[in-house]
Every structure is written in structure tokens, then in C-alpha cells.
C-alpha positions as CSV (number, residue, x, y, z in Angstrom):
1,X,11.0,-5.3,-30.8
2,X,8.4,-5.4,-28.5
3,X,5.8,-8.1,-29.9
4,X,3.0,-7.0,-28.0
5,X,2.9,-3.6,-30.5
6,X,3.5,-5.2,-33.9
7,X,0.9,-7.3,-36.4
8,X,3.9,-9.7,-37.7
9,X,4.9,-11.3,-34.8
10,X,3.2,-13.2,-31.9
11,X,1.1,-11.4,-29.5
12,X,0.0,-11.9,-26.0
13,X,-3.9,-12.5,-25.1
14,X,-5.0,-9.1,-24.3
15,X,-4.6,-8.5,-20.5
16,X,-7.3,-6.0,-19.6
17,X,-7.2,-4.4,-16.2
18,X,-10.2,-3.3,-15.3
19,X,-11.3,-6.7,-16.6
20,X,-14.7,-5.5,-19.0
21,X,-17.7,-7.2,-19.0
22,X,-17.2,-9.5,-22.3
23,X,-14.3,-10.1,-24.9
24,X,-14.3,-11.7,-27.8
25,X,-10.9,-12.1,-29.3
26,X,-11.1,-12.8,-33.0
27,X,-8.6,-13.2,-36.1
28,X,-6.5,-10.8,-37.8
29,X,-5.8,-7.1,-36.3
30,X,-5.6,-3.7,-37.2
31,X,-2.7,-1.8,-38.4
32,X,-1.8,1.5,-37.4
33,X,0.1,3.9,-39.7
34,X,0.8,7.1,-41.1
35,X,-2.8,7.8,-43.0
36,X,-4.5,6.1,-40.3
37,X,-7.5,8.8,-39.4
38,X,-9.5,10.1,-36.3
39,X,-13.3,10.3,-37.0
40,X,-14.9,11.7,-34.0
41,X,-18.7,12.0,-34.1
42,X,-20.2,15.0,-32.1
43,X,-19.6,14.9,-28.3
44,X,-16.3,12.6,-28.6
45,X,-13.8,15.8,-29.7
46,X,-12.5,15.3,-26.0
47,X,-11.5,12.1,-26.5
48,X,-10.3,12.2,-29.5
49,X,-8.1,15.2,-28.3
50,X,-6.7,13.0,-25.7
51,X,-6.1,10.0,-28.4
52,X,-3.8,12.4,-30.1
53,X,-2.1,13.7,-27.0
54,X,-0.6,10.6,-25.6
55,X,-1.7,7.0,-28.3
56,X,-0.7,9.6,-30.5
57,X,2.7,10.9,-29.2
58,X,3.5,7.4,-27.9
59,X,3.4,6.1,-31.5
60,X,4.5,8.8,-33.6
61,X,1.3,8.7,-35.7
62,X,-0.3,11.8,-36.4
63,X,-4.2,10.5,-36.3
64,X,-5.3,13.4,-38.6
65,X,-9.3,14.1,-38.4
66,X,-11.3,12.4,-41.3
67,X,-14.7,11.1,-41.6
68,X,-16.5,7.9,-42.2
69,X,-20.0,9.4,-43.3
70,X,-22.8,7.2,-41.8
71,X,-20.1,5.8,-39.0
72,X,-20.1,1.7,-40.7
73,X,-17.0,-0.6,-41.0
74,X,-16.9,0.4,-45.1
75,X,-13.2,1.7,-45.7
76,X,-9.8,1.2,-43.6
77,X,-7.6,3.0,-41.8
78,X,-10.1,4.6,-39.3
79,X,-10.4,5.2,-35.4
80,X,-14.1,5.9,-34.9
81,X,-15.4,7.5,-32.0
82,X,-19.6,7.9,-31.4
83,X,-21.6,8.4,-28.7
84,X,-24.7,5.9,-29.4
85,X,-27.6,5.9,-28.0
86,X,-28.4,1.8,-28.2
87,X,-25.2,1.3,-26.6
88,X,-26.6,4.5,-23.8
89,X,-30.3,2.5,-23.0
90,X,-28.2,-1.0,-22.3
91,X,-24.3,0.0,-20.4
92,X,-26.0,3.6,-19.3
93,X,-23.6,6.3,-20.1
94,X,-20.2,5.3,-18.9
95,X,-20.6,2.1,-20.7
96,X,-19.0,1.1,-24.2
97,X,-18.5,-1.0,-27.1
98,X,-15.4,-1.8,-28.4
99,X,-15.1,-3.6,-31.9
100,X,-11.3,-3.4,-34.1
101,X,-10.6,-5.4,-37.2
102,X,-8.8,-5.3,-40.1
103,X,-10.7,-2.3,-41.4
104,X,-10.3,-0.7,-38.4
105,X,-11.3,0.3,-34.7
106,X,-15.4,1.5,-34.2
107,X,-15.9,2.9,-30.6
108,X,-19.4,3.2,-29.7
109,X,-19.8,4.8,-26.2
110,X,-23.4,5.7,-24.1
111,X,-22.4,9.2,-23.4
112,X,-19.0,11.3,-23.7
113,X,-17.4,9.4,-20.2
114,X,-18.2,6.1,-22.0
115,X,-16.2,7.3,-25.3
116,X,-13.0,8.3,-22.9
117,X,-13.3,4.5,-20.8
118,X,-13.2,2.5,-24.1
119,X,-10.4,4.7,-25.6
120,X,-8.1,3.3,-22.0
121,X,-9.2,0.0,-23.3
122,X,-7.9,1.0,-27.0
123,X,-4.7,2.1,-25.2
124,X,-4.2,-1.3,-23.5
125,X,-5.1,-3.2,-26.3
126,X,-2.3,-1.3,-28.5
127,X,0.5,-2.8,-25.5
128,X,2.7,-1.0,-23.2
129,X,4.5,1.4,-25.3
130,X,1.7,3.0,-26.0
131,X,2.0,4.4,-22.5
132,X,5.0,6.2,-23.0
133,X,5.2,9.8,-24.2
134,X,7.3,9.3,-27.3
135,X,7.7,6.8,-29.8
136,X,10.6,4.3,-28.7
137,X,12.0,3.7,-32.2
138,X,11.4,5.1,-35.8
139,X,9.3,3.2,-37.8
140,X,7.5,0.6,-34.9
141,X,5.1,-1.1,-36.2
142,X,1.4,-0.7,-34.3
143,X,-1.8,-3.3,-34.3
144,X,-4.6,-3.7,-32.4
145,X,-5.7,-7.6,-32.4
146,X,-9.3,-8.0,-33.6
147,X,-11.5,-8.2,-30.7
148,X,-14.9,-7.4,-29.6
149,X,-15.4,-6.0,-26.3
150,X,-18.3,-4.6,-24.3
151,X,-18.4,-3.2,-20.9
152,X,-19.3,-0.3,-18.1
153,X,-18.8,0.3,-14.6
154,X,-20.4,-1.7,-11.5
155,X,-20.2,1.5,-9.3
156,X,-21.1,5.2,-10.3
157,X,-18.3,6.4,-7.5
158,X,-14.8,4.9,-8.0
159,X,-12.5,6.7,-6.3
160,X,-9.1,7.5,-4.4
161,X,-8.8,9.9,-1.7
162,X,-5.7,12.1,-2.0
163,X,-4.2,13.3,1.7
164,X,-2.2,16.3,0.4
165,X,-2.0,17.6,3.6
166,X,0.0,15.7,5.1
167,X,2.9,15.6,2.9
168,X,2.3,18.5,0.1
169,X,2.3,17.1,-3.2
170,X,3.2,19.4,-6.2
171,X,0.5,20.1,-8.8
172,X,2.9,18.5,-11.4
173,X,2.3,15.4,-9.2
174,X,-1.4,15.7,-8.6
175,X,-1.9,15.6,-12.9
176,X,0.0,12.3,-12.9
177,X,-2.4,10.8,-10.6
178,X,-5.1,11.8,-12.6
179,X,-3.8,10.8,-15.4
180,X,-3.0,7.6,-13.0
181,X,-6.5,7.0,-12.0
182,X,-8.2,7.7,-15.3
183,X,-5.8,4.8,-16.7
184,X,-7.7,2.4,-14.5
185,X,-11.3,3.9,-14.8
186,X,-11.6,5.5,-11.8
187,X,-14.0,8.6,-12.0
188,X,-13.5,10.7,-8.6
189,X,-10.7,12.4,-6.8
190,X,-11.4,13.0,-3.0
191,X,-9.3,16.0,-2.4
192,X,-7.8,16.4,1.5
193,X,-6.8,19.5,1.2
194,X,-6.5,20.8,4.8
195,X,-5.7,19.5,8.4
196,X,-3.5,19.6,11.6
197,X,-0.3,19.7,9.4
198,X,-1.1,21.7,6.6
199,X,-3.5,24.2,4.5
200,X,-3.2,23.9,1.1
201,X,-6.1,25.9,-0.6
202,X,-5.5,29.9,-1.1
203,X,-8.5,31.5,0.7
204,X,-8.2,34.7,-0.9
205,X,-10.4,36.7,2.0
206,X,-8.1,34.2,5.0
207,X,-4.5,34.8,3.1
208,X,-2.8,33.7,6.3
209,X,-4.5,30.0,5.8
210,X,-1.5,29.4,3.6
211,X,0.9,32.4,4.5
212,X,1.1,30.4,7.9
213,X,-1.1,27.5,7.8
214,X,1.1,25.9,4.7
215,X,4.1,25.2,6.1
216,X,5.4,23.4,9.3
217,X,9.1,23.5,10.7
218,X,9.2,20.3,10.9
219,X,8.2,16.7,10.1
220,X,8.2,13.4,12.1
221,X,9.6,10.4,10.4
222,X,7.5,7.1,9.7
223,X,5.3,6.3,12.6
224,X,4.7,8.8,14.8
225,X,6.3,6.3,17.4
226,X,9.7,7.0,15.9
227,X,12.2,8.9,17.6
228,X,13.3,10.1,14.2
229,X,12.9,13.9,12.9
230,X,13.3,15.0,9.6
231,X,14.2,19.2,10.7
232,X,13.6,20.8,7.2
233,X,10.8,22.7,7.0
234,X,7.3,20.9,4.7
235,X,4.6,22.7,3.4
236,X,3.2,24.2,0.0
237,X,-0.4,25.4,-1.0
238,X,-2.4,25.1,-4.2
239,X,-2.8,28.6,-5.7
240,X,-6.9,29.2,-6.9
241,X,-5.7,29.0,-10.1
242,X,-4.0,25.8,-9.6
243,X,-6.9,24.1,-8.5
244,X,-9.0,25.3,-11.3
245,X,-5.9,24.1,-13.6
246,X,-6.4,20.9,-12.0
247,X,-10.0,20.8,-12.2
248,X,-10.7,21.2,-15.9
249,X,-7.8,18.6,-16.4
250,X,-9.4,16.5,-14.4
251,X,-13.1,17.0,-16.0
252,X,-10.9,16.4,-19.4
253,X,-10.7,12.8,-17.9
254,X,-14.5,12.8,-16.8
255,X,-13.4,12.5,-12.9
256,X,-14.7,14.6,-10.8
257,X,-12.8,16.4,-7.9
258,X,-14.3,16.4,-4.4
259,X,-12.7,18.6,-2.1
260,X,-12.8,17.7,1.7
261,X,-12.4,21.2,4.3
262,X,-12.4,19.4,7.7
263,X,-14.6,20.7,10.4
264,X,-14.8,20.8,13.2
265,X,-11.1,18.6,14.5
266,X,-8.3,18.6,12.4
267,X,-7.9,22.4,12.2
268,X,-5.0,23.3,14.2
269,X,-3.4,24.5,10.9
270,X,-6.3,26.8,10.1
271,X,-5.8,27.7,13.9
272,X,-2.3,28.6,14.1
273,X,-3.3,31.3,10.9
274,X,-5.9,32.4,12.7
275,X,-5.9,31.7,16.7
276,X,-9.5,33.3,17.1
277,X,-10.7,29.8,15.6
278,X,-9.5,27.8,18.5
279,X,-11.2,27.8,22.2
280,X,-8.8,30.4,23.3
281,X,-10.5,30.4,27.1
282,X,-8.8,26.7,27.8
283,X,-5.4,26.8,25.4
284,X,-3.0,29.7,24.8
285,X,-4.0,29.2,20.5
286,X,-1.9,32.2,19.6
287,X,1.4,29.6,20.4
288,X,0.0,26.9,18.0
289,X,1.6,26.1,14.7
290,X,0.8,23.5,12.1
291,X,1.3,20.0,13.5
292,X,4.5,18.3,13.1
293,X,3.5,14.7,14.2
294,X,0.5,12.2,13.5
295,X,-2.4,11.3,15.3
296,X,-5.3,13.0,16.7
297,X,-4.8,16.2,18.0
298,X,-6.8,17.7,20.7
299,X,-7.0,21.6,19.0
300,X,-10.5,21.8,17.9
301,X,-12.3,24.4,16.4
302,X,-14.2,26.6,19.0
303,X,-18.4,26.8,18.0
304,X,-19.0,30.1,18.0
305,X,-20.6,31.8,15.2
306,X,-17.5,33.7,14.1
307,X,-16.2,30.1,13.3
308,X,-19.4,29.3,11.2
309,X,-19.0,33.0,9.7
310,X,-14.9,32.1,8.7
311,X,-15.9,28.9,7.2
312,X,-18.8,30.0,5.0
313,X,-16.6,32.3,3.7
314,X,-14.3,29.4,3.2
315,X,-16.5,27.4,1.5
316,X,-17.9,29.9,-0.4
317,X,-14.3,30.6,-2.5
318,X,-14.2,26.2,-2.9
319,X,-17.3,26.1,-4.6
320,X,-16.0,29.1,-6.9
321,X,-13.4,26.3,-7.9
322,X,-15.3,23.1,-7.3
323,X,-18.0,22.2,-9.2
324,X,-18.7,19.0,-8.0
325,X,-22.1,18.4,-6.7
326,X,-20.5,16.8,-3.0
327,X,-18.1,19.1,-0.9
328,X,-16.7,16.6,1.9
329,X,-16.5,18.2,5.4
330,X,-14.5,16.1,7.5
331,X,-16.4,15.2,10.7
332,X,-14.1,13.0,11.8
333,X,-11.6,12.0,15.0
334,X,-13.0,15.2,17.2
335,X,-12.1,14.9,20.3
336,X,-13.7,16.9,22.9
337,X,-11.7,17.5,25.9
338,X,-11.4,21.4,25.2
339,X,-15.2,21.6,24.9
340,X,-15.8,20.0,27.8
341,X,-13.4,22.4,29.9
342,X,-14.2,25.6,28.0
343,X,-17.0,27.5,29.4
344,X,-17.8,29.3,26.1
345,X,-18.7,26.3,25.1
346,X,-20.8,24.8,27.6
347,X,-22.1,28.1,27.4
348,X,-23.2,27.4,23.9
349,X,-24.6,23.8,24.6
350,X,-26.9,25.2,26.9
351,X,-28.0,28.1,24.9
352,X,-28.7,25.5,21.6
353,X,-30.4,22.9,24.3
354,X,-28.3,20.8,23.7
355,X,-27.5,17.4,25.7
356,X,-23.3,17.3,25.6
357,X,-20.5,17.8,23.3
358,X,-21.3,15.3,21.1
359,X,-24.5,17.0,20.3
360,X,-22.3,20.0,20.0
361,X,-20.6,19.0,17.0
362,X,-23.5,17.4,15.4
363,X,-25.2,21.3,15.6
364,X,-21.7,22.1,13.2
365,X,-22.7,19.5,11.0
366,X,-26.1,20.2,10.5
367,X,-24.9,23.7,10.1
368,X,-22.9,23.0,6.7
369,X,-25.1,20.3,5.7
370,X,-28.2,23.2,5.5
371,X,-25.7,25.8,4.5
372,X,-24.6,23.4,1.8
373,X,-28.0,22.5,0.9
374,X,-29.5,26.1,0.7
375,X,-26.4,26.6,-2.4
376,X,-27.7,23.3,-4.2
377,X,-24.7,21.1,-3.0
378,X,-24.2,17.7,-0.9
379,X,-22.8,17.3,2.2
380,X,-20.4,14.3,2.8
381,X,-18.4,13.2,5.3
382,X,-16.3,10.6,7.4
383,X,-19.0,8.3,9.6
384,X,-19.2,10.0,12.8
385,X,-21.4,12.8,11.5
386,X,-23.9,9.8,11.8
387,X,-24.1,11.0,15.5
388,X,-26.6,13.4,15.8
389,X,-28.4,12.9,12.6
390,X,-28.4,14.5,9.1
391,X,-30.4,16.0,6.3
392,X,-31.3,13.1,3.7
393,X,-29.7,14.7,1.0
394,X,-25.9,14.4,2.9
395,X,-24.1,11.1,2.4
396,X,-21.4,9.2,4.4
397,X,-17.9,8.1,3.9
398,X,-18.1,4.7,5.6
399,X,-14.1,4.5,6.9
400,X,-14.6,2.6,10.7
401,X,-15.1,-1.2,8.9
402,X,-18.4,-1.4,7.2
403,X,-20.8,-0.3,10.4
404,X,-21.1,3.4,9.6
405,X,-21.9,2.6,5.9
406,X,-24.9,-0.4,6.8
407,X,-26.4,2.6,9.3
408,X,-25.9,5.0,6.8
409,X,-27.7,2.6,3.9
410,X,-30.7,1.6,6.3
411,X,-31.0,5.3,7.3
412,X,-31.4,6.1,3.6
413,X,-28.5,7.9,3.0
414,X,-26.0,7.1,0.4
415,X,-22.6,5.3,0.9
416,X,-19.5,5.8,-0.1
417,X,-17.5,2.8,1.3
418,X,-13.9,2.9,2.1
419,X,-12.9,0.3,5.2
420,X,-9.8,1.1,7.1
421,X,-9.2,-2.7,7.0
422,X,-9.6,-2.9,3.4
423,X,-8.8,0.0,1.1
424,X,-6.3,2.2,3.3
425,X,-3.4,2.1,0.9
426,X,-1.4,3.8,3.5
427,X,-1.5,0.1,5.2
428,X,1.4,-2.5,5.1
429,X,1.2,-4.8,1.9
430,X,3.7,-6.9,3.7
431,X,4.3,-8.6,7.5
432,X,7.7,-8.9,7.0
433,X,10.5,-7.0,8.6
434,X,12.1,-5.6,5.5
435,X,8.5,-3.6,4.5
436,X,9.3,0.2,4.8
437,X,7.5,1.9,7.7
438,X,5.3,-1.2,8.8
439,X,2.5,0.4,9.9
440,X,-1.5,-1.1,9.6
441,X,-3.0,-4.1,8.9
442,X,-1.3,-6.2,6.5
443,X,-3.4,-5.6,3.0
444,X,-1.9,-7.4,0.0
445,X,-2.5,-7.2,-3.4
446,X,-5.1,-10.0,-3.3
447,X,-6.6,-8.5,-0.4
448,X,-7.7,-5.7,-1.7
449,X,-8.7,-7.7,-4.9
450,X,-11.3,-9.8,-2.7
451,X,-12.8,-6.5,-1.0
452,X,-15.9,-6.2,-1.7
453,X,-18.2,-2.8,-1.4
454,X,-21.5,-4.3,-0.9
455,X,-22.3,-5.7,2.9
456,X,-24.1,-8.8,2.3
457,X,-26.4,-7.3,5.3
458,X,-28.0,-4.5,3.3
459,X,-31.3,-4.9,1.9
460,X,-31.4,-4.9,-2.2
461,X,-33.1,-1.6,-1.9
462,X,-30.4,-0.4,0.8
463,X,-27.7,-1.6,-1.3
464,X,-28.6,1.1,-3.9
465,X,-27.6,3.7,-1.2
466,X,-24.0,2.4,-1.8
467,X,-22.9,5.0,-4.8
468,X,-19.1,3.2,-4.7
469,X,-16.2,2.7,-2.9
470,X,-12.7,4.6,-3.0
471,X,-9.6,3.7,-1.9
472,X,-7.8,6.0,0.8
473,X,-4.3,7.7,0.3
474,X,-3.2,9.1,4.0
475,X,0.3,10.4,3.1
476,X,1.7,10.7,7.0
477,X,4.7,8.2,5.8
478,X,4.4,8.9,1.9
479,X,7.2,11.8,1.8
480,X,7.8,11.9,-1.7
481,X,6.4,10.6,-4.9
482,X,8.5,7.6,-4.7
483,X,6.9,6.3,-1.6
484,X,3.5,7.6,-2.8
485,X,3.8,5.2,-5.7
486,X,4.9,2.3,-3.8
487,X,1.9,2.0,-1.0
488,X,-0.7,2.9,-4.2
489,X,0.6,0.4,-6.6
490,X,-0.3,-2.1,-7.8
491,X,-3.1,-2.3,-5.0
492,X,-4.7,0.4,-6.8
493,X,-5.1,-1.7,-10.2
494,X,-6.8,-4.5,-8.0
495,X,-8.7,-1.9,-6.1
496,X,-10.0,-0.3,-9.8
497,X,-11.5,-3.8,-10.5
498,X,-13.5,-4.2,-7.9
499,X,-14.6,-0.6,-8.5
500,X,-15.1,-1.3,-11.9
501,X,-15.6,-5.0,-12.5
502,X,-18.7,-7.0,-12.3
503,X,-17.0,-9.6,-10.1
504,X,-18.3,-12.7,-8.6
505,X,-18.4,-12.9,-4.6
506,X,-15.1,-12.2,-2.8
507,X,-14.5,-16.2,-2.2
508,X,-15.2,-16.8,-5.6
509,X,-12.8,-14.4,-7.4
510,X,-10.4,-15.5,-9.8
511,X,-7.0,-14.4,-8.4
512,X,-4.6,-16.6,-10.0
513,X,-6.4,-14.5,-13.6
514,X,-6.3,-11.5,-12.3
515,X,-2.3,-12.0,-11.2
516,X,-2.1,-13.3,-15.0
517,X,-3.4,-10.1,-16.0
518,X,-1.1,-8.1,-13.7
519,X,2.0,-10.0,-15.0
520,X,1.6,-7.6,-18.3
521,X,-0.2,-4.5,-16.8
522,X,3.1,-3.8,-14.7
523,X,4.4,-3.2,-18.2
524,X,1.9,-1.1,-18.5
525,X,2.9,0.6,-15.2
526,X,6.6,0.8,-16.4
527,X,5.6,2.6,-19.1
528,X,3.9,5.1,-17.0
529,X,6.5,5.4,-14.8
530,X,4.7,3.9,-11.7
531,X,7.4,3.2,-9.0
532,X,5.5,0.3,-7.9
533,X,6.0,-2.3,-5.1
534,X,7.8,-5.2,-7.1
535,X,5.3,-8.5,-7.3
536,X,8.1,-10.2,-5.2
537,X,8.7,-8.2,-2.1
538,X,9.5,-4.8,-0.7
539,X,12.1,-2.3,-2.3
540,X,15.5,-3.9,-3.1
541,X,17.4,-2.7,-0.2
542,X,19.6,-0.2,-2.5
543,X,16.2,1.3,-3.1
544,X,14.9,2.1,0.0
545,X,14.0,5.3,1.0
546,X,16.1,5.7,3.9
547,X,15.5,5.8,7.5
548,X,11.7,5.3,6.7
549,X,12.9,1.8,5.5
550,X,13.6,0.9,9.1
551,X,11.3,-0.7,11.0
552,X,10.6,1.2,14.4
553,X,10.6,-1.1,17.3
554,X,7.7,-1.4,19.1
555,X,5.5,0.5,16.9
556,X,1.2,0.1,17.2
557,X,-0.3,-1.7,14.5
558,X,-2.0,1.4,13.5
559,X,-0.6,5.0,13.2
């Protein structure tokens, strides 16, 4: 029996990842059983909800509602959830307060999201099993050891960006990683949802945006160096009410879904649907399709204002489904060869008074960012929409190395950074030959642990531009869930500490605890079902996912 879930053997010291703020281990435990009840004060149903969905079918134990009166320690057998508004004025809402002993389990959170964080500490603190979706054997015995713990988040953004376009990934498979990211704290999805390979939003008033812009006949394997195909056809879309499905599940979890509509590069896939998007005066666009390859592609989006007219109309059916207060644009890699040869579009510089190209795709920036504005939502997007300046309510994704952020925090415009050199999970965790698809720099597991968010160049009051960081999921050589897993994890758990964590300086961080801590949170992982990269190297060979496990000779360090 697992000793980790019972009270009458010994137990492990409680191996927290995201590490809180303070813990207090104390004597004695809690016991779990049959009459054990749920008392949810107003404003923590949700939680409670979810307690029951998955402590509760992982241990068999009903959790029937029952109440507490005045919410004290008197009387046994009790989960207590309240929202409290001491525990709101000194963590701030997402913060919490954890105390279990003998009598039971009192969680005290500053606001709803608060509540939900400390019940993914509860969960931890009950051991691995309680990750699993049914109990392992009748009759386990469950404890929580006696502990005090209080704690709330660094950083109001903690993300991962998603690349679904790419390599489509089911719904099914876009739930798990909720469920996956609200296991480690982390509060935002950034949704890629469209680029040169793929469209995977319905558009109801632009049906052929997934009729043709969803699906590709083909796909290049592992770097796009490779002189390796895989010929079936890729693609899939998200159907409106998918993404609303995945939405509300996701606001279950308190994370928030950003979606990201790239304009004005990365659109050859919304070009192939519809060819009058694309500078038809320099490139036949009516011969395009959806990308099969990697890179940055030259098919850009032409400026004319049929173009602005298309993607209002766009944007208007994703904030139907998005709630969030930042929509993310894209902005980024744009090259502008076809401008530069199309006379439509010099026409068009001349006519705005503008000085070149890049100016040119500054005016579509400043476009969206107004039109984004005017409907009471944020602009964000990758660092180049630096060039050309912005309104001070749109924000940057800092993913060029820390540069775009500091210029983005000095300007006054808030930060969401996410380095290439850090936080690309995408990136090899390995130099060695046997890593599948070596591609990037080399980012290992205490890498990413010692990243920290913050430049030490910024000013105290610039550093409050910097809302968080997120970690960045390109799926070009991620085909399946399996390889999905395996780049995410377990950088991802080190990634949602420095997210989450008050941690010391980068130099100063304790690594050899937080690899103590990992040794029992890959149970945790196991649980869940994470197809990790093993603490000890890459895949076992039997394991690796085929041709993508071979190295490609004489591939860039970058794809």
C-alpha cells in the first residue's frame, strides 16, 4: 500500500510543487472516510464541485455537503472551504491558507481562485493516488498530515502558450492540459489558434477558414531540414461550440483563455481559403494551400481595407467566444519582400504617408489595437509590434531574449515575458545524440528552474509592467500527445515555480530541493498520466517515436 495515502504507516515530508510561501508541518493527521463532509461557504461551490469530481473519485469517498455553522475547528470529519476576507487584504485574492489536523482540513482562500489553488495543495498533500480517476483498491486508507500552510502567487500572468496550429490537437487533449496546468497553478492559456499550416477556429461568416484552411496534405518531419515526409494528410478545427466548451472548463479552473489570430504574416492558411487576402498582384495566391513545412513563410497578408474588413469580422465571432480581457494578434516574423514588390502596396504606403514597409505593418497594428480598444479589450502581441509604436493600453509578449520586454516596461506598457532562450519548451532538454529531434538551445530542467522573469535592468516602478511570464508550446515537432508530453514535462513543473514561487535570485536557488521535490511529484505525474521525459535521459529507445527520434545531420540550432 502506498504509504504516502495512509495515517498508519510512515509518510514522506510533503513535496509541494509550486513550493508555497510557508509550511509548517505539525503532528498527527487527518483521516479521510466515509462520513467525512464538504462544507463550502458561499463563493467556494466551484471548488468544492471539483473536490468531488476528481479527490473525490480518486478515493472513493463520497464528500457529502454538511456545514460547520460559524466555520471554527469544533467537530471532525470536515473539509472547509471559505473565502475570507483577512486572508483577501494580506495574499490578495489568489492567495490562501491551508491548515489540516486531526479534526480536520479549514481552507481559507482571498477570493474564489484562491479557494481552487489551496484545494491543488489539498490534492498533493493527500499523495499521488489522489491523482488518479478511481480509487486503486477497496478500502485505502486516506490522511492528510497536519500542516499549516500559507501562500499566493508571485505573478498575476502564469502561463503556457499552446501552438495548435501546427500539429492539431483534439479538444479531448486541450481539457487534459488544462486540467495539466491548473495542477501546477498556472492561470492563463495562450491559445495559437491559426497560422501558415493550419486554421483551427470555425468563422461562421469565413466557413472556408476551416473547410480549406484546416487541413494540409501533408507534413514535414522533425526539423524542417529533414528530408523526411510524413504524406498523410494533418489538420482539424475547433467547432464554436468547442471552444466555448473549452472555455467555461477552463474558467471552472480560474485560467483564463487568450486566443492569438495572427496578423499580418503567418496567414498563408487563411490565404489559401480565401486568396483575395494575399497580394495577388506579385504571387498567383489562388495556387496556395496551408503550409506543409516550418519556418517563416514569405505569404503575407495584403493591407487593403477588405483585409481589415475580413479580420474584424473575424475577431468579432472570437470575442463572441473569448471573454478574456487580451486578444493576442500575432505581429510577429513578417517579412516584407511581397510588399515591397507589390505596387498596391506601395500604393498604400504613399497614400497613409507612410515611410516603408515597416511602417506599413505598424498602420495594421495600430489598426486592431484601436479597433480592439473601441470594444473594451487589450491588444497583445509578439515584440515586433514595438516597431511603430502602440496605444498604452496594448501589451507585449517579450519572445526575442529579454530586449523587447525592458523596451516594452520603460515605454510603460505591460510585459508578458517569455525568452526563446529560456521558456521555449519546444527546445532540446538534452545535447546528446540520442535526444529526439534536437532542435534549439539546450534548456534543462534546472534551466528553466533558474529563469527568472524580472530583468534586473528595469526600474522598480518598470518592473510592475511585467504582469508574468509563460512558457511557449510550438508544436512543429510535437505530432502527437506523446511528444507533446515529453518536451512540456517536467520543465513545465519547474517553469510553474518560478511562475508561482517567491524564489530567491536565479544563482541563489535551491536546485538540489527542488529536484527533492520532483523525485515525488513525478508520482504525481504518473498518476496523471504525463508521458514525461524520464529524470535520466531521453526516451528508452523502444519508446521512441520513430523517425523523429533520429537526429537529422546537419540540422541549425534553431528551427
Amino acid at each position: 500500500m502506498d504509504d504516502a495515502v495512509t495515517a498508519d504507516g510512515p509518510r514522506t515530508e510533503a513535496a509541494l510543487i509550486p513550493q508555497p510561501r510557508d509550511t509548517r508541518p505539525e503532528d498527527g493527521a487527518f483521516l479521510l472516510g466515509p462520513g467525512t463532509v464538504l462544507d463550502a461557504g458561499p463563493g467556494t461551490e466551484a471548488t468544492a464541485a471539483w473536490l468531488r469530481g476528481t479527490v473525490g473519485a480518486a478515493t472513493g469517498l463520497p464528500l457529502p455537503s454538511g456545514t460547520t455553522g460559524d466555520g471554527t475547528t469544533d467537530g471532525s470529519g470536515v473539509l472547509r472551504l471559505r473565502i475570507d476576507a483577512d486572508t483577501a487584504e494580506a495574499l490578495g485574492p489568489e492567495g490562501y491558507r491551508l491548515t489540516a489536523d486531526s479534526s480536520g482540513v479549514t481552507l481559507l482562500g482571498g477570493g474564489a481562485a484562491g479557494t481552487f489553488w489551496g484545494a491543488q495543495t489539498l490534492r498533493q498533500l493527500l499523495g499521488p493516488a489522489a491523482h488518479r480517476r478511481a480509487p486503486l483498491r477497496p478500502g485505502q486508507r486516506w490522511s492528510v498530515p497536519a500542516v499549516r500552510v500559507e501562500d499566493a502567487p508571485r505573478f498575476a500572468w502564469r502561463g503556457m502558450m499552446l501552438d495548435v496550429a501546427r500539429h492539431f490537437l483534439p479538444k479531448d487533449g486541450v481539457l487534459r492540459y488544462i486540467d495539466l496546468l491548473a495542477a501546477h497553478k498556472l492561470n492563463v492559456l495562450h491559445f495559437h489558434l491559426t497560422d501558415d499550416q493550419g486554421w483551427r477556429i470555425e468563422i461562421k461568416r469565413h466557413p472556408r477558414l476551416t473547410e480549406d484552411g484546416a487541413w494540409r496534405e501533408r507534413t514535414k518531419l522533425g526539423h524542417r531540414a529533414s528530408p523526411l515526409w510524413d504524406e498523410r494528410p494533418h489538420g482539424g478545427h475547433y467547432t464554436q461550440d468547442d471552444i466555448r466548451e473549452i472555455v467555461a472548463y477552463a474558467d471552472a479552473r480560474h485560467i483564463t483563455v487568450v486566443p492569438e489570430i495572427e496578423i499580418p504574416g503567418h496567414s498563408q492558411a487563411a490565404i489559401s481559403a480565401y486568396p483575395e487576402l494575399g497580394n495577388t498582384d506579385v504571387i498567383d495566391t489562388n495556387s496556395l494551400k496551408p503550409w506543409d513545412t516550418w519556418g517563416v513563410n514569405p505569404n503575407i497578408l495584403a493591407p487593403t481595407d477588405n483585409t481589415l474588413r475580413f479580420y474584424e469580422g473575424v475577431l468579432e465571432e472570437v470575442l463572441d467566444l473569448f471573454p478574456s480581457q487580451f486578444v493576442h494578434i500575432g505581429g510577429d516574423e513578417c517579412p516584407k519582400d511581397q510588399w515591397r514588390a507589390s505596387p498596391n502596396a506601395q500604393a498604400r504606403i504613399k497614400e497613409l504617408g507612410l515611410a516603408d514597409e515597416d511602417e506599413l505593418q505598424s498602420w495594421f497594428i495600430r489598426h486592431f489595437d484601436r479597433w480592439l480598444a473601441d470594444r473594451g479589450r487589450r491588444l497583445i502581441g509578439w515584440d515586433e509590434i514595438l516597431e511603430g509604436g502602440l496605444a498604452p493600453g496594448a501589451a507585449v509578449s517579450s519572445w526575442r531574449g529579454y530586449a523587447g520586454g525592458i523596451a516594452a516596461a520603460r515605454a510603460g506598457h505591460d510585459v508578458v515575458m517569455c525568452p526563446e532562450q529560456q521558456v521555449y519548451l519546444d527546445h532540446r532538454q538534452h545535447d546528446g545524440p540520442d535526444e529526439p529531434v534536437p532542435i534549439g538551445y539546450v534548456r534543462t530542467l534546472e534551466d528553466v528552474y533558474r529563469f527568472e522573469p524580472v530583468p534586473p535592468q528595469l526600474t522598480p516602478e518598470q518592473a510592475a509592467h511585467v504582469l508574468g511570464t509563460q512558457a511557449n508550446v510550438w508544436t512543429e515537432v510535437m505530432e502527437n500527445q506523446q511528444r507533446l508530453d515529453y518536451q512540456v514535462f517536467p520543465r513545465l513543473a519547474a517553469f510553474a515555480e518560478v511562475a508561482w514561487s517567491q524564489l530567491p535570485p536565479p544563482e541563489e536557488r535551491d536546485h538540489a530541493g527542488f529536484t527533492r521535490r520532483m523525485a515525488a511529484h513525478y508520482d504525481r505525474l504518473d498518476a496523471l498520466g504525463v508521458d514525461y521525459r524520464p529524470p535520466g535521459g531521453p526516451l528508452p529507445r523502444q519508446r521512441r517515436p520513430g523517425l523523429l527520434g533520429r537526429p537529422i545531420e546537419g540540422s541549425p540550432p534553431n528551427v
